[in-house]
Structures are given as structure tokens and as C-alpha cells.
N, C-alpha and C positions, 0 to 999 in steps of 0.2 A: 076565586077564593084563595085566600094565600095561606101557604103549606107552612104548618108548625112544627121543627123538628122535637123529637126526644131522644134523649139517650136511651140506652141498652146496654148492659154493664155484662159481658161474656167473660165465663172461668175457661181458660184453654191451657194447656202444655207450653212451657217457654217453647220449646224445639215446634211444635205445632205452627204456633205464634208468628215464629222465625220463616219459617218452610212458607207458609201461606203468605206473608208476605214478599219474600223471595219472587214466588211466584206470578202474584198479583203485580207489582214491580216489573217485571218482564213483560206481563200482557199491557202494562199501561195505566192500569189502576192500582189504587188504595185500597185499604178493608174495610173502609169504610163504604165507597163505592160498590166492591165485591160483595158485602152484604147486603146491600141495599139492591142488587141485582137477584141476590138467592131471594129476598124476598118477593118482592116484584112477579118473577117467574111463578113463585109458589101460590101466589095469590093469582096468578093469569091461570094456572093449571088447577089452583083447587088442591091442589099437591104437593108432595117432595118430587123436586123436580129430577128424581133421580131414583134405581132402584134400590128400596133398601129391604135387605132381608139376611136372614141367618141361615148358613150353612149345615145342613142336614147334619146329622152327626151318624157315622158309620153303623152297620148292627156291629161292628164287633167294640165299639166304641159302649154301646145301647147294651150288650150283652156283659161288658166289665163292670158297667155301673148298676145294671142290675145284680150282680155276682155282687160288689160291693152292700148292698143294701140289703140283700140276703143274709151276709157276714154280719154286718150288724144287728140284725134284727133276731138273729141268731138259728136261720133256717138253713145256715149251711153253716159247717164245722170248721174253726179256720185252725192252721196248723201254726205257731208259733218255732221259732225257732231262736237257740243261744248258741249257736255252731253254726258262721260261715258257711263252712265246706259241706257239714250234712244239708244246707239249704239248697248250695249249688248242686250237691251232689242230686238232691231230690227233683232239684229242677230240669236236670240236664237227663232223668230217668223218668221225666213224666211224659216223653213224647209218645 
């Protein structure tokens, strides 16, 4: 049976754009080919042939953004300040 191509029309970063094929160039291939291979792979695996995941975010990361959402919501009292120095000065006495 004879293969039909189609296009696929991908939004990327110029710098992205540049960088992958740079690279692609180096190994020997096109992006065209280099795609045609992530896919390939993904369909032989069923998968992203690669791990993709998000980075945990810290508690104290977890504990600002909650402090954050507090402040808004108004369960915790936020202090305002129009004085520089009283802010530093308050910050550098809150240890």
C-alpha cells in the first residue's frame, strides 16, 4: 500500500526552531525526519517516548502561596506600607 504524506503545520520559538535544527544538522537529519522519528517511536511505545513531568514545588514554595491566598481572601491581615525604611526596617526585626 502506498504511504500518503500530510502536512502538520507546528507553532515553535524562532530560537527553538534554530537550536533543533542546529542540532538535527549535526546528527544528519532534517525536522522533518526528526519528527517523523518522535513519532514513530511514540506510536511503537504507546507513548512520549520520554519522561515528562513537573517539578514538585518546595513547602516553603506551598507555604507562600498559601500565605498569599490567605491575604487575599482576607484570613490573614496584610500590613501596607508608604515608608521604604519602616518596611526594611520591619523586615530586618521580624527574625
Amino acid at each position: 500500500m502506498a504511504s500518503i504524506n500530510t502536512t502538520i503545520n507546528v507553532n515553535v520559538p524562532a530560537d527553538i526552531k534554530e537550536e533543533a535544527n542546529n542540532l538535527f544538522e549535526t546528527l544528519g537529519l532534517n525536522m522533518t525526519t526528526a519528527i517523523n522519528m518522535f513519532l514513530r517511536k511514540s506510536i511503537d511505545e504507546w507513548a512520549i517516548p520520554f519522561n515528562v513531568s513537573a517539578k514538585k514545588p518546595s513547602k516553603e514554595l506551598l507555604d507562600a502561596l498559601q500565605e498569599g491566598e490567605d491575604i487575599l481572601n482576607g484570613k490573614i491581615e496584610s500590613k501596607g506600607y508608604h515608608d521604604v525604611d519602616k518596611m526594611f526596617e520591619d523586615i530586618l526585626n521580624d527574625k
